[in-house]
N, CA and C atoms as a LAMMPS dump frame, in Angstrom:
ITEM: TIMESTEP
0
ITEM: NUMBER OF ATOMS
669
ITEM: BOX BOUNDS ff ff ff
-5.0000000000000000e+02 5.0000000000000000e+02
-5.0000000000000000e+02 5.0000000000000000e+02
-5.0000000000000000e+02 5.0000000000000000e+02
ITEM: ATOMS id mol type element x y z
1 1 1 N -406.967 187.209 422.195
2 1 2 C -407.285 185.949 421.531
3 1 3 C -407.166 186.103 420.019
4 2 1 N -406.556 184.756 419.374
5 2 2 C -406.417 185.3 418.102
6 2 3 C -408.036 184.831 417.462
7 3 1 N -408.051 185.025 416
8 3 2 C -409.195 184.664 415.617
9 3 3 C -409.601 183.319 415.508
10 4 1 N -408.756 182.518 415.354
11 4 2 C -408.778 181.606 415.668
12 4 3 C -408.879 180.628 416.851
13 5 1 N -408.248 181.111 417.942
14 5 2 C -408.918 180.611 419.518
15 5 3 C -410.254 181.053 419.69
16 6 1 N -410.292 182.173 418.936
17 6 2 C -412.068 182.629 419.287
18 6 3 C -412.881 181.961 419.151
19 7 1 N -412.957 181.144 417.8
20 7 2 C -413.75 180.088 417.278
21 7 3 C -413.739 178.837 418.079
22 8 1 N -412.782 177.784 418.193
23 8 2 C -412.603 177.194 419.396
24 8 3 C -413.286 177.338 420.753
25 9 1 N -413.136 178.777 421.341
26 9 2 C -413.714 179.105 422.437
27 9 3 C -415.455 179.344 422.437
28 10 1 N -415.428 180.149 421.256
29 10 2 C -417.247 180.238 420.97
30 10 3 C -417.948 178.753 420.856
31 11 1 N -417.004 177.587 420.261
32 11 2 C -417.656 176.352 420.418
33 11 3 C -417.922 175.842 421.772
34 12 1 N -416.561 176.191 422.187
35 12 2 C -417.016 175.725 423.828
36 12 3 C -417.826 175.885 424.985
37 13 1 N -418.364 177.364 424.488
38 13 2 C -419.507 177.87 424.841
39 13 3 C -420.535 177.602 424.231
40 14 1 N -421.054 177.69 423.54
41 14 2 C -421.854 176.808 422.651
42 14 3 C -422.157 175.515 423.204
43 15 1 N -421.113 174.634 422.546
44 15 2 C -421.414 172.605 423.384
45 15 3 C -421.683 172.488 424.678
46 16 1 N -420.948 173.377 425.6
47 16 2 C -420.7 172.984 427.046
48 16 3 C -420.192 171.694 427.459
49 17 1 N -419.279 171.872 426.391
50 17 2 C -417.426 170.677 426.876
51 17 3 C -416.698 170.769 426.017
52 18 1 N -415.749 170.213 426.482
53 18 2 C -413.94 170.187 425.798
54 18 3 C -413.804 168.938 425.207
55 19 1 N -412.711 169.177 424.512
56 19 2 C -411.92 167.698 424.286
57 19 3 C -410.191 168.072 424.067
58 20 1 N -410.112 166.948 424.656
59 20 2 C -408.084 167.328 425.31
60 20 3 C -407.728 167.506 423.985
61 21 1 N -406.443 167.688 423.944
62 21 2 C -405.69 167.544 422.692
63 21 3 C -405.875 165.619 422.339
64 22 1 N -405.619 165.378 421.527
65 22 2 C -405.383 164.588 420.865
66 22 3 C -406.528 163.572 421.454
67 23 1 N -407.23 163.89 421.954
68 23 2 C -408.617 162.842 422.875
69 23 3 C -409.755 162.957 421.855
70 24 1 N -410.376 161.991 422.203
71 24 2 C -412.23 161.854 421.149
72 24 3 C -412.708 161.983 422.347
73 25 1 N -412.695 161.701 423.936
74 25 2 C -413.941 162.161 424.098
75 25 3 C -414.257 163.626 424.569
76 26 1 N -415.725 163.882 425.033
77 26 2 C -416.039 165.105 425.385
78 26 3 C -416.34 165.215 426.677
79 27 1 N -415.049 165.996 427.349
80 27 2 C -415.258 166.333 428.43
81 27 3 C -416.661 167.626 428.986
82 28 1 N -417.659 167.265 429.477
83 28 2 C -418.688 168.667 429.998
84 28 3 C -417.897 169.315 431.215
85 29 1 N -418.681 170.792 430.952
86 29 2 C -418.003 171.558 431.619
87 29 3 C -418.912 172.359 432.558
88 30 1 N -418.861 172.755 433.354
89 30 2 C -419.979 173.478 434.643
90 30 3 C -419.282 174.747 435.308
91 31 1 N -418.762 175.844 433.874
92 31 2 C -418.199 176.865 434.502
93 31 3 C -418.993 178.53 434.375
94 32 1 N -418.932 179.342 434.805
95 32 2 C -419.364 180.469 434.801
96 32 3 C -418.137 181.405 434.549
97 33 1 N -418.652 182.109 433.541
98 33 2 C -417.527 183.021 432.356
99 33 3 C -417.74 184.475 433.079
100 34 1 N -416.957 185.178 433.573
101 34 2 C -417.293 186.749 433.619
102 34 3 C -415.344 187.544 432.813
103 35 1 N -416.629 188.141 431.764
104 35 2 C -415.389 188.444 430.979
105 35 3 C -414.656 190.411 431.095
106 36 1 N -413.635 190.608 431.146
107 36 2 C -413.626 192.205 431.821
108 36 3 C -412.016 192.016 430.393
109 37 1 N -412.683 193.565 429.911
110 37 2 C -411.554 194.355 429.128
111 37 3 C -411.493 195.891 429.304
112 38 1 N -410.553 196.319 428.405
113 38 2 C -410.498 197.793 428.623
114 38 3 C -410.338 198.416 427.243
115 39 1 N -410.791 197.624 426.478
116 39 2 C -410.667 197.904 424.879
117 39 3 C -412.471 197.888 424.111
118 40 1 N -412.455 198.197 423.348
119 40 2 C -413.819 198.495 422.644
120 40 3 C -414.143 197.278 421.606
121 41 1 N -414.643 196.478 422.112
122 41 2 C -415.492 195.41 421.653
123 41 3 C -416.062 195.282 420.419
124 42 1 N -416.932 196.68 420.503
125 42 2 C -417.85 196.929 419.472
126 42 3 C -417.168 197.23 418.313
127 43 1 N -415.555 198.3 418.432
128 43 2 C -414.992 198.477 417.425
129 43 3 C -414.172 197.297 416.536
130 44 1 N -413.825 196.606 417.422
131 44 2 C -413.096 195.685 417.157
132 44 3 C -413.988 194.406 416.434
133 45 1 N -415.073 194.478 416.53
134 45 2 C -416.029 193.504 415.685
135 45 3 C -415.754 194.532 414.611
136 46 1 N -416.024 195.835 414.08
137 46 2 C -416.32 195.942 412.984
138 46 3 C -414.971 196.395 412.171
139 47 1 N -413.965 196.374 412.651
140 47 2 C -412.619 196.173 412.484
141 47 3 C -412.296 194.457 411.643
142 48 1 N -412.96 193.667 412.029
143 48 2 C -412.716 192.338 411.678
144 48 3 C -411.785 191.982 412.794
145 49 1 N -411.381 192.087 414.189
146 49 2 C -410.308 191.33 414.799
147 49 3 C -410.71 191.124 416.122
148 50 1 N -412.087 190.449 415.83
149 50 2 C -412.874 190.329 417.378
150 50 3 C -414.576 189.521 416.156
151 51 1 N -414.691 187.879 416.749
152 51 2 C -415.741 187.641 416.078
153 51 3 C -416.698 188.199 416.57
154 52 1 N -417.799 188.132 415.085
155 52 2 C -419.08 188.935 415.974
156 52 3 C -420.29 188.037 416.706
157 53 1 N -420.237 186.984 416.137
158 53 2 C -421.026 185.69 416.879
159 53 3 C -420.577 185.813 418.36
160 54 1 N -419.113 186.278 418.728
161 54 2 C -418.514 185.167 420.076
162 54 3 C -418.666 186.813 420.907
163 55 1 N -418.531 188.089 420.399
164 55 2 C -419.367 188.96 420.725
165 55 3 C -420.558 189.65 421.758
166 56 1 N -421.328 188.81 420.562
167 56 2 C -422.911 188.512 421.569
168 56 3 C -423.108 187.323 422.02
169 57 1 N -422.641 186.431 421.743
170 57 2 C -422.832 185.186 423.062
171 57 3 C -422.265 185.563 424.536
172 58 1 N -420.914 186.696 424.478
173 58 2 C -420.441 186.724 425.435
174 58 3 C -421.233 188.082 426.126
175 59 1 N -421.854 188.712 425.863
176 59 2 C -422.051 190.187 426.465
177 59 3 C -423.534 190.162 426.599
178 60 1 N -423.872 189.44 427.764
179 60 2 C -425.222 188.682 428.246
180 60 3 C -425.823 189.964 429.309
181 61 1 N -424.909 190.747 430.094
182 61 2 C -425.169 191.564 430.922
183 61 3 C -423.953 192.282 430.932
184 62 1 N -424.306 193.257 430.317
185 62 2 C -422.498 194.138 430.19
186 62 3 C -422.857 195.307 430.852
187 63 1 N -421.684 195.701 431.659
188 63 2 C -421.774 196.548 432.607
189 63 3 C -420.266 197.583 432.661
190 64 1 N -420.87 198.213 432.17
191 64 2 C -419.901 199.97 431.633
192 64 3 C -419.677 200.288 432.786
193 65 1 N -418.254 200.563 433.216
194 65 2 C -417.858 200.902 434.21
195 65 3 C -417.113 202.79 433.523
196 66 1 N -417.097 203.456 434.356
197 66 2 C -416.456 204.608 433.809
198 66 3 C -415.327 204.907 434.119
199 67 1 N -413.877 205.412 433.713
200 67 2 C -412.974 206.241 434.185
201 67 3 C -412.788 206.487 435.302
202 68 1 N -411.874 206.762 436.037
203 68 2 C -411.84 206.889 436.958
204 68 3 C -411.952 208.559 437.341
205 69 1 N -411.621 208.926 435.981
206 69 2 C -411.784 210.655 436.016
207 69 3 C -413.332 211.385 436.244
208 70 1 N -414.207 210.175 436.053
209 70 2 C -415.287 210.424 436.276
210 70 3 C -416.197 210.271 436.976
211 71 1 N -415.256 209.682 438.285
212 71 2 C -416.025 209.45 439.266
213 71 3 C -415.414 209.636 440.139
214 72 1 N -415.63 210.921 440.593
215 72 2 C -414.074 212.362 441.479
216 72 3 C -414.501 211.522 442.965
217 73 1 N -416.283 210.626 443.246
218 73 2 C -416.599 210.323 444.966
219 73 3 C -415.464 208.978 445.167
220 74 1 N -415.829 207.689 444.057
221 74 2 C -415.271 206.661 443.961
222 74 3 C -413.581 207.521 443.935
223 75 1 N -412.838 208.368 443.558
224 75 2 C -412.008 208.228 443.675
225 75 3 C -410.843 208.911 445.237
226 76 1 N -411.891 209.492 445.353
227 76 2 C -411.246 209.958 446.909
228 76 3 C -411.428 208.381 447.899
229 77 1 N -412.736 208.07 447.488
230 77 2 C -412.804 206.452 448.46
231 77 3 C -411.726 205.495 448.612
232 78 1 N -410.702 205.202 447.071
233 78 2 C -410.22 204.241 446.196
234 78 3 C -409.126 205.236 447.328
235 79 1 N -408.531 206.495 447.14
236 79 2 C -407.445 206.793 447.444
237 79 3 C -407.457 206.544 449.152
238 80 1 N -408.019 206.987 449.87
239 80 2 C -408.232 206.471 451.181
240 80 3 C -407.936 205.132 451.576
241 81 1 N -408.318 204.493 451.066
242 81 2 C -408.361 202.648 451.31
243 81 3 C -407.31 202.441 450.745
244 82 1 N -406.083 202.852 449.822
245 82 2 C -405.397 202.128 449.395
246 82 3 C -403.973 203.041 450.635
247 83 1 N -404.736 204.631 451.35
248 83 2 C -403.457 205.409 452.357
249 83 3 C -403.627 203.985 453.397
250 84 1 N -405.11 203.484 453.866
251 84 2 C -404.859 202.359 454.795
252 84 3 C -404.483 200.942 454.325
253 85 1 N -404.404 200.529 453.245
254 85 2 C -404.001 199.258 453.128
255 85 3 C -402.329 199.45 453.14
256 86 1 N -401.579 200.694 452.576
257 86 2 C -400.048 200.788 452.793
258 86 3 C -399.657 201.48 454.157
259 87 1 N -400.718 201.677 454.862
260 87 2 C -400.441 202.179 456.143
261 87 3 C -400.143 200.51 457.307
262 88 1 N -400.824 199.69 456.799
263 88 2 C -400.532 198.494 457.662
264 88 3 C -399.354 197.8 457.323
265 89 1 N -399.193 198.308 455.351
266 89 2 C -397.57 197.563 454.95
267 89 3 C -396.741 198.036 455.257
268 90 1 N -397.021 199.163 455.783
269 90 2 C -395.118 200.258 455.86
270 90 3 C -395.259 200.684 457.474
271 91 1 N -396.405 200.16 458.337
272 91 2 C -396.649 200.645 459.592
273 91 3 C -396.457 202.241 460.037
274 92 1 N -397.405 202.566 459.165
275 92 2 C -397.502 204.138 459.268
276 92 3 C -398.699 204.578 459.544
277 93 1 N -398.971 205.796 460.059
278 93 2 C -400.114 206.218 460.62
279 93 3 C -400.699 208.095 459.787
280 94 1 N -400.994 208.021 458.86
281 94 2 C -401.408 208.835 457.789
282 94 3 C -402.937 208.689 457.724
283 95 1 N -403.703 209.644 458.1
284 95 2 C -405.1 209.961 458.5
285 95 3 C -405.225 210.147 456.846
286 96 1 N -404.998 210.878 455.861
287 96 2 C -405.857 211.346 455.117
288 96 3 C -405.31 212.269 454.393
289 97 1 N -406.068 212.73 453.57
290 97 2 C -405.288 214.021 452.707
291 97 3 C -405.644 215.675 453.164
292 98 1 N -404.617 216.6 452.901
293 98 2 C -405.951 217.825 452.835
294 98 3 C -406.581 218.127 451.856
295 99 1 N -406.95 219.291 452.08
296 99 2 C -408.566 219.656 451.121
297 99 3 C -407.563 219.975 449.766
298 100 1 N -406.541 220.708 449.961
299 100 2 C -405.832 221.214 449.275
300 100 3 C -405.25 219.887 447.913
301 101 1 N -405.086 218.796 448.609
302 101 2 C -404.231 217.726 447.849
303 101 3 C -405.623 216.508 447.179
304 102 1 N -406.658 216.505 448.23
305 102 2 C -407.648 216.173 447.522
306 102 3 C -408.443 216.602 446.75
307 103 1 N -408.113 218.373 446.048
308 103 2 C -409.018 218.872 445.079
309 103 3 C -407.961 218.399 443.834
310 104 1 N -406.354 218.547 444.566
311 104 2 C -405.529 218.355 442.705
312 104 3 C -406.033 216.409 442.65
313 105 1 N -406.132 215.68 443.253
314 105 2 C -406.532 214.238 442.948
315 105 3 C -407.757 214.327 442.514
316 106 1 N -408.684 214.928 442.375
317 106 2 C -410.052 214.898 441.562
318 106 3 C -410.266 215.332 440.611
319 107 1 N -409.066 216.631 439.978
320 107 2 C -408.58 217.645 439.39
321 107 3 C -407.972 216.82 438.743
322 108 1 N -407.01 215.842 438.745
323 108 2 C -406.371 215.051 437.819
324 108 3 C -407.006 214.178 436.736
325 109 1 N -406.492 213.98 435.474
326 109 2 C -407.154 212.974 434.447
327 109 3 C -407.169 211.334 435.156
328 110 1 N -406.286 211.117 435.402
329 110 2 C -405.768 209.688 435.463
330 110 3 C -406.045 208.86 434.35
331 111 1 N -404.479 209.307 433.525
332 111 2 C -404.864 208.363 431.942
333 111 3 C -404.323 206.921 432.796
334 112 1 N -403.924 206.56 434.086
335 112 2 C -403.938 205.162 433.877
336 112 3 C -404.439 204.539 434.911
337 113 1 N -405.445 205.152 435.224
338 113 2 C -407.119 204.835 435.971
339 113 3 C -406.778 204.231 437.311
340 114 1 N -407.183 203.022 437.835
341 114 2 C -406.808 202.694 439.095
342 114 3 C -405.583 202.392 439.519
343 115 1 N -405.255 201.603 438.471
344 115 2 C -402.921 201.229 439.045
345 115 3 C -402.86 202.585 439.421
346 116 1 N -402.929 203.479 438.513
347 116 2 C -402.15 204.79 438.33
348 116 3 C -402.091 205.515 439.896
349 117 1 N -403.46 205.44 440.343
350 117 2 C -403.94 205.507 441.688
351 117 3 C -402.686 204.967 442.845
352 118 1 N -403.044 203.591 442.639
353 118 2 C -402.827 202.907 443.708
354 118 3 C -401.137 203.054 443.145
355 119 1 N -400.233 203.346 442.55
356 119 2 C -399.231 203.272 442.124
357 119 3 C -398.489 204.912 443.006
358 120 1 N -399.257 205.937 442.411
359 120 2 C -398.876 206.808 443.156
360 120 3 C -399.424 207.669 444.317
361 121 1 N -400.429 206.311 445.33
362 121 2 C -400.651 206.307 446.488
363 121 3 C -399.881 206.023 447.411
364 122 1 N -399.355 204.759 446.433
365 122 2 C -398.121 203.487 447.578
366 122 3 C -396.567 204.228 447.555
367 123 1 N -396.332 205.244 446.1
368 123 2 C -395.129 206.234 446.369
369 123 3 C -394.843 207.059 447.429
370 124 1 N -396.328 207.599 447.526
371 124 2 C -396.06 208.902 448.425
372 124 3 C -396.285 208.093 449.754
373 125 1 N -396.562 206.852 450.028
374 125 2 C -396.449 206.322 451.466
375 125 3 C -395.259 206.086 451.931
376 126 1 N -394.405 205.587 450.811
377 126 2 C -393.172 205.441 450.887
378 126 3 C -392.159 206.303 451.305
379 127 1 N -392.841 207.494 450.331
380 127 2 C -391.717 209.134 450.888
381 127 3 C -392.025 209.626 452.025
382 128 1 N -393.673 209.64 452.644
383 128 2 C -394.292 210.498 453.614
384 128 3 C -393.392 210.032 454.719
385 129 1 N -392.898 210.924 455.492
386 129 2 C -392.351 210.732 456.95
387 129 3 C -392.663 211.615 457.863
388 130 1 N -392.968 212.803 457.644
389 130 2 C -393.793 213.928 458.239
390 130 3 C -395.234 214.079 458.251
391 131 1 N -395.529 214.419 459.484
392 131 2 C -397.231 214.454 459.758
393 131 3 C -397.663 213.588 459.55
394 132 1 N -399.653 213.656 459.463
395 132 2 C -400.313 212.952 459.909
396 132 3 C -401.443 212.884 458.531
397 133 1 N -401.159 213.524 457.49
398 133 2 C -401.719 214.181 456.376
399 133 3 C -401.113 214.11 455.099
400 134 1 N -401.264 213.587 454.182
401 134 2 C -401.048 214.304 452.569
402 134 3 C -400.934 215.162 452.309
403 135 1 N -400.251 216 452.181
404 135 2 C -400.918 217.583 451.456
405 135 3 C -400.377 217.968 449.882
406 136 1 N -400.92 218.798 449.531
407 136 2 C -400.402 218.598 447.618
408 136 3 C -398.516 219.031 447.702
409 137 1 N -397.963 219.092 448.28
410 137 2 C -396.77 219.058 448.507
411 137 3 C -396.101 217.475 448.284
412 138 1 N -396.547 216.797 448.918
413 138 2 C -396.312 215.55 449.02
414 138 3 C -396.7 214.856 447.74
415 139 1 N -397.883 215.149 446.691
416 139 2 C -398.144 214.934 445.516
417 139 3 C -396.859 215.24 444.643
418 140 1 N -397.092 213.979 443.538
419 140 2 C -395.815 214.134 442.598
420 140 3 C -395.906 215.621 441.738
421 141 1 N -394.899 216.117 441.123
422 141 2 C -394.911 217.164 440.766
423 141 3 C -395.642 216.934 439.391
424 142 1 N -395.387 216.044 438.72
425 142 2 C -396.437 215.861 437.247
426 142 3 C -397.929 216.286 437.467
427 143 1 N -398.592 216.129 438.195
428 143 2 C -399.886 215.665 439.404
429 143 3 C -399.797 217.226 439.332
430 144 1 N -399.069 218.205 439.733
431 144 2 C -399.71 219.238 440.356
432 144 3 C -399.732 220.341 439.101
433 145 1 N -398.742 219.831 438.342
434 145 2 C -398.299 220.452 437.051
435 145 3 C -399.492 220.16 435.797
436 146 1 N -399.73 218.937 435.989
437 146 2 C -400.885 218.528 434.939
438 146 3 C -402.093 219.55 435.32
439 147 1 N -402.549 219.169 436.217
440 147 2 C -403.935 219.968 437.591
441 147 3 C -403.506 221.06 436.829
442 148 1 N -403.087 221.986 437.269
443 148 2 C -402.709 223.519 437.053
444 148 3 C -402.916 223.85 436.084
445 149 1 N -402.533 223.028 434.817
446 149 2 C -402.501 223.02 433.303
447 149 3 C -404.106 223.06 433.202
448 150 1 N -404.538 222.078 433.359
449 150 2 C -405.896 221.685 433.098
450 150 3 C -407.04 222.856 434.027
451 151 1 N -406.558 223.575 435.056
452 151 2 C -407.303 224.726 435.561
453 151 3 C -407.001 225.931 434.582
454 152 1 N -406.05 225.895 434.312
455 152 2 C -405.495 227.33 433.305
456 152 3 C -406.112 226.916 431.809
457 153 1 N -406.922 225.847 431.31
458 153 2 C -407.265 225.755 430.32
459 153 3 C -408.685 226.076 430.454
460 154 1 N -409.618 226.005 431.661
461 154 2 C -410.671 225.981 432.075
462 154 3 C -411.217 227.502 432.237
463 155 1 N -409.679 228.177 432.595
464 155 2 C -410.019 229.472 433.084
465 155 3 C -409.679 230.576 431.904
466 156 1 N -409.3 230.003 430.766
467 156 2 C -409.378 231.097 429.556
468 156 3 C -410.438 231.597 428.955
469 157 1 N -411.749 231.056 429.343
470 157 2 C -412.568 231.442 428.823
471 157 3 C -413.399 233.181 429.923
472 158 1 N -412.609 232.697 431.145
473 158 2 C -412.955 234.255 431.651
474 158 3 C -412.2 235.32 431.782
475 159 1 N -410.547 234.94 430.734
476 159 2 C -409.887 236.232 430.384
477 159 3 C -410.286 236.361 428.795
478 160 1 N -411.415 235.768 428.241
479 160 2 C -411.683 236.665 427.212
480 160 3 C -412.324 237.68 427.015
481 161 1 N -412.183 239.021 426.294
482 161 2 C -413.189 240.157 426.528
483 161 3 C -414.432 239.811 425.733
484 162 1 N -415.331 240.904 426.613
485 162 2 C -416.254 240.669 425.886
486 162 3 C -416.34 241.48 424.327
487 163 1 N -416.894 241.447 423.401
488 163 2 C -416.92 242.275 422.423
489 163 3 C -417.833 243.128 422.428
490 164 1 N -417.789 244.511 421.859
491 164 2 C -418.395 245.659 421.952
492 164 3 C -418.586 246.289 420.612
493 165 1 N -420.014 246.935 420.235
494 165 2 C -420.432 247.762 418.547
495 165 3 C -419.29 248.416 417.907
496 166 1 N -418.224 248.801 419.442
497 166 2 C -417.243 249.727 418.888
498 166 3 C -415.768 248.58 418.566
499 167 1 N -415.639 247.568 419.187
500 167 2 C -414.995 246.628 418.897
501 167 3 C -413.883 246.425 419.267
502 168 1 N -412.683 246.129 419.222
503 168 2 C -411.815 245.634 420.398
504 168 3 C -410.463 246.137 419.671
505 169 1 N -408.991 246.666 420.246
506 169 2 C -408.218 246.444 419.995
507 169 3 C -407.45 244.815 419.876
508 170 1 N -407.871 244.072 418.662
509 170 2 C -407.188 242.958 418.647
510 170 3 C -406 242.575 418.621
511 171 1 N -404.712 243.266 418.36
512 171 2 C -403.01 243.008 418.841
513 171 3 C -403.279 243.231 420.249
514 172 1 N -403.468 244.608 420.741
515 172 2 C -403.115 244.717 422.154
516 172 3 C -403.903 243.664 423.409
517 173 1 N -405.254 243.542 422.652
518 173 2 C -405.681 242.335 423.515
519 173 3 C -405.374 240.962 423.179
520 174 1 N -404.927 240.431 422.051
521 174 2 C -404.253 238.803 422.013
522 174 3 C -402.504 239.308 423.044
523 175 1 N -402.139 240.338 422.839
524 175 2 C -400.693 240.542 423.486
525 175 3 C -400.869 240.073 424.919
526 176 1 N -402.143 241.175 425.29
527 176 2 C -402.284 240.685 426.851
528 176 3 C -403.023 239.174 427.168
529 177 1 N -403.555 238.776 426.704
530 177 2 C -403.849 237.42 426.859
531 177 3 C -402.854 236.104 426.918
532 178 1 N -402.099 236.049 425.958
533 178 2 C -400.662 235.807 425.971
534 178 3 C -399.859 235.789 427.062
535 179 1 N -399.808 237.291 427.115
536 179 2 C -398.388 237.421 428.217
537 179 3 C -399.838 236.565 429.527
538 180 1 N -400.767 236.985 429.956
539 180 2 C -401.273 236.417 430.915
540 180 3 C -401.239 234.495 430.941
541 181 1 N -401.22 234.152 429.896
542 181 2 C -401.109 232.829 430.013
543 181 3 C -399.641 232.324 430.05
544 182 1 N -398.807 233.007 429.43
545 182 2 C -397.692 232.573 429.787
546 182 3 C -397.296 232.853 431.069
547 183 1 N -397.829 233.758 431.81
548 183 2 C -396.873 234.283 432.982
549 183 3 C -397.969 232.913 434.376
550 184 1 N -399.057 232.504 433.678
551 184 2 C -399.574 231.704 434.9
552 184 3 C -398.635 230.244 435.008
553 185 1 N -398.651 230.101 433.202
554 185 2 C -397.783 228.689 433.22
555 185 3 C -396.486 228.848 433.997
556 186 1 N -395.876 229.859 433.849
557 186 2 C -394.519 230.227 434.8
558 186 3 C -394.901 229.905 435.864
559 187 1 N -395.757 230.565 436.379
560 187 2 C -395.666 230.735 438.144
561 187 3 C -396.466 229.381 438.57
562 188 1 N -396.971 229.138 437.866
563 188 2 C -397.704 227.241 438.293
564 188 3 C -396.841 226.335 438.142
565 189 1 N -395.748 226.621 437.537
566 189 2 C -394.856 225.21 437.077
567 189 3 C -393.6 225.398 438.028
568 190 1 N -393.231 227.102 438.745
569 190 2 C -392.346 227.561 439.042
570 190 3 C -392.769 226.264 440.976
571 191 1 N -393.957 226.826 441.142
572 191 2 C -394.851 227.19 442.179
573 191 3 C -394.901 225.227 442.498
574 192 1 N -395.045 224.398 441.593
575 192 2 C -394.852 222.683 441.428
576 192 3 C -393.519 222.403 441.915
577 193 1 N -392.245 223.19 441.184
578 193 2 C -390.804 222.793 440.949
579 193 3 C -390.459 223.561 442.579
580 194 1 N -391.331 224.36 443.356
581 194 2 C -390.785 224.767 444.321
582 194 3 C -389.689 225.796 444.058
583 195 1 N -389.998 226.445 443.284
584 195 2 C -389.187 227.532 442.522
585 195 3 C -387.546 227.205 442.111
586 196 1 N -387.372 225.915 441.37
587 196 2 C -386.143 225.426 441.433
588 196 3 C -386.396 225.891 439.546
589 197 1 N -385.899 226.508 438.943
590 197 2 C -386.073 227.564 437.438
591 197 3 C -385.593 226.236 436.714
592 198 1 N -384.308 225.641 437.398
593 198 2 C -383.683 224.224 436.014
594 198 3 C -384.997 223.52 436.101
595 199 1 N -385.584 223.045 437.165
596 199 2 C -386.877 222.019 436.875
597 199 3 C -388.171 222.387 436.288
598 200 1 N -388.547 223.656 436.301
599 200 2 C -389.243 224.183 436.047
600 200 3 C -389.17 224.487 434.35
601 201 1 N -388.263 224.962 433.621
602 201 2 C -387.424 225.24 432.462
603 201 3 C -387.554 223.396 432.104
604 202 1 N -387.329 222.388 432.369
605 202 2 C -387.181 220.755 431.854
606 202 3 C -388.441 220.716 431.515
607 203 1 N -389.784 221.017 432.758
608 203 2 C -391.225 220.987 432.903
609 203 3 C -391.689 221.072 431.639
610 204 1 N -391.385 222.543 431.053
611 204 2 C -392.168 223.175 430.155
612 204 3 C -391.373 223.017 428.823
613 205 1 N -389.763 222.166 428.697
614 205 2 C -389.369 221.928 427.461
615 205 3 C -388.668 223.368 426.75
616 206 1 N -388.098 223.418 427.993
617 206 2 C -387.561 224.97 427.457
618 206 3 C -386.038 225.251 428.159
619 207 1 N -385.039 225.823 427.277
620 207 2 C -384.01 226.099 428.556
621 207 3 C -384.33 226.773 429.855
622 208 1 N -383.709 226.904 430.646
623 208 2 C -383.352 228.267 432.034
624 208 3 C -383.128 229.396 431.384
625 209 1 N -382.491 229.712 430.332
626 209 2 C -382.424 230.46 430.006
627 209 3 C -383.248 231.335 429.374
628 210 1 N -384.414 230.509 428.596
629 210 2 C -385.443 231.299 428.038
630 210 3 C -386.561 231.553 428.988
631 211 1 N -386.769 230.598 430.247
632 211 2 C -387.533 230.796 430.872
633 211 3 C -387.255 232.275 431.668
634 212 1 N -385.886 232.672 431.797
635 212 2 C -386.129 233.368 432.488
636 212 3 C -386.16 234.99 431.517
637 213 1 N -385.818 234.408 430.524
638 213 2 C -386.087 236.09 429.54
639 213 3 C -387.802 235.969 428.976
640 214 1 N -388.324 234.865 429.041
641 214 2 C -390.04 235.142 429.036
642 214 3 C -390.31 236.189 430.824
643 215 1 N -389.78 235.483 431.425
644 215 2 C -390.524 236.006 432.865
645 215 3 C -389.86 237.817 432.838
646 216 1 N -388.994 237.959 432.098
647 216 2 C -388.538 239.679 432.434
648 216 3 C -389.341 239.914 431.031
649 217 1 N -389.505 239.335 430.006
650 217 2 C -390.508 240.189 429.092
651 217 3 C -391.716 240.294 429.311
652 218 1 N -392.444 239.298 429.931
653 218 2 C -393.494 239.609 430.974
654 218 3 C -394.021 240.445 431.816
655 219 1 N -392.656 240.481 432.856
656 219 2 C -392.619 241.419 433.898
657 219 3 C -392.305 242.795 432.932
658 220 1 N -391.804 243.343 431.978
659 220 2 C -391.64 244.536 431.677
660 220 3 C -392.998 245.228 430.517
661 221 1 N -393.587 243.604 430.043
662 221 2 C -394.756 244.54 429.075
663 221 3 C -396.092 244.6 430.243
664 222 1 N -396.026 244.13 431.259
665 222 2 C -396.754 244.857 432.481
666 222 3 C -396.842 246.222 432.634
667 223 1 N -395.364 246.465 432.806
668 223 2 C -394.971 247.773 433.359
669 223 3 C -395.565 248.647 432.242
């Protein structure tokens, strides 16, 4: 709404009636408003591009809904109901996910919350033709690649050493930390792409070619 319909509209709430275009009289009105965004209200009043009168007239009982990332029960529910609502459109018979494909869906951000859901619920109904199950196979490869990412960021904090009075070789231990994080991103992205090295190498923004001279410098400062 621009700032200007706002005003308009805050009157109309306010009077409780209209008037047509070009009409004198006042039509009353007997409606019930429930208003839903996905933008920040509060900022946008103090931004100047959201009035602050029309604001609080409108936010009588406001009710914060969260992310969908943050609500891992609601989102296994949401994914279920939407395997049976495309199970009656595509006449397919898909029980459910495994444990395996429902930890990377809870495991996922979902920067685009429920569509995002129901968007790449109704894909994989489309592709599924085998079995009776989901499994993270059947998940898009972004999905398993993101997940993985976001576990390997979780889990650096238990390849750090601890420190000691006598104190740490710091090259040789950032070296090995390193090569350990690079060699997981390999084998997680390898392990997504189904070990296909060109897709895997696109994944991570890198040629085939370098991917595969990280994985032998890897494999040799092991040795």
């Amino acid at each position: 709404m621009s700032i200007h319909f706002q005003a308009k509209f805050l009157r109309m709430l306010e009077d409780g009636h209209i008037r047509r275009l070009g009409g004198n009289d006042n039509i009353p009105i007997d409606v019930r408003f429930i208003f839903s965004t996905n933008r920040d209200l509060s900022r946008m009043v103090a931004e100047g591009s959201f009035r602050e009168d029309l604001y609080y007239r409108i936010s009588v009982v406001p009710i914060v809904i969260p992310p969908l990332r943050e609500r891992s029960d609601d989102l296994l529910l949401l994914a279920r109901y939407y395997v049976e609502e495309f199970n009656r459109k595509f006449k397919k018979k898909v029980t459910g996910f495994t444990e395996d494909a429902e930890r990377i869906l809870t495991a996922y951000p979902w920067p685009g919350n429920v569509r995002e859901l129901k968007n790449i619920i109704e894909r994989i109904m489309i592709l599924h033709n085998d079995g009776f199950q989901i499994t993270c196979e059947n998940l898009p490869a972004e999905m398993r690649i993101t997940t993985n990412q976001e576990k390997l960021r979780l889990q650096i904090d238990n390849i750090l050493p601890q420190l000691s009075p006598e104190g740490i070789d710091f090259t040789r231990v950032t070296e090995r930390i390193t090569n350990d994080i690079k060699r997981k991103i390999i084998e997680n992205t390898l392990a997504a792409s189904r070990g296909n090295k060109t897709a895997a190498a696109r994944c991570l923004g890198i040629s085939r070619y370098k991917l595969i001279r990280e994985q032998k410098k890897i494999n040799n400062d092991i040795k």
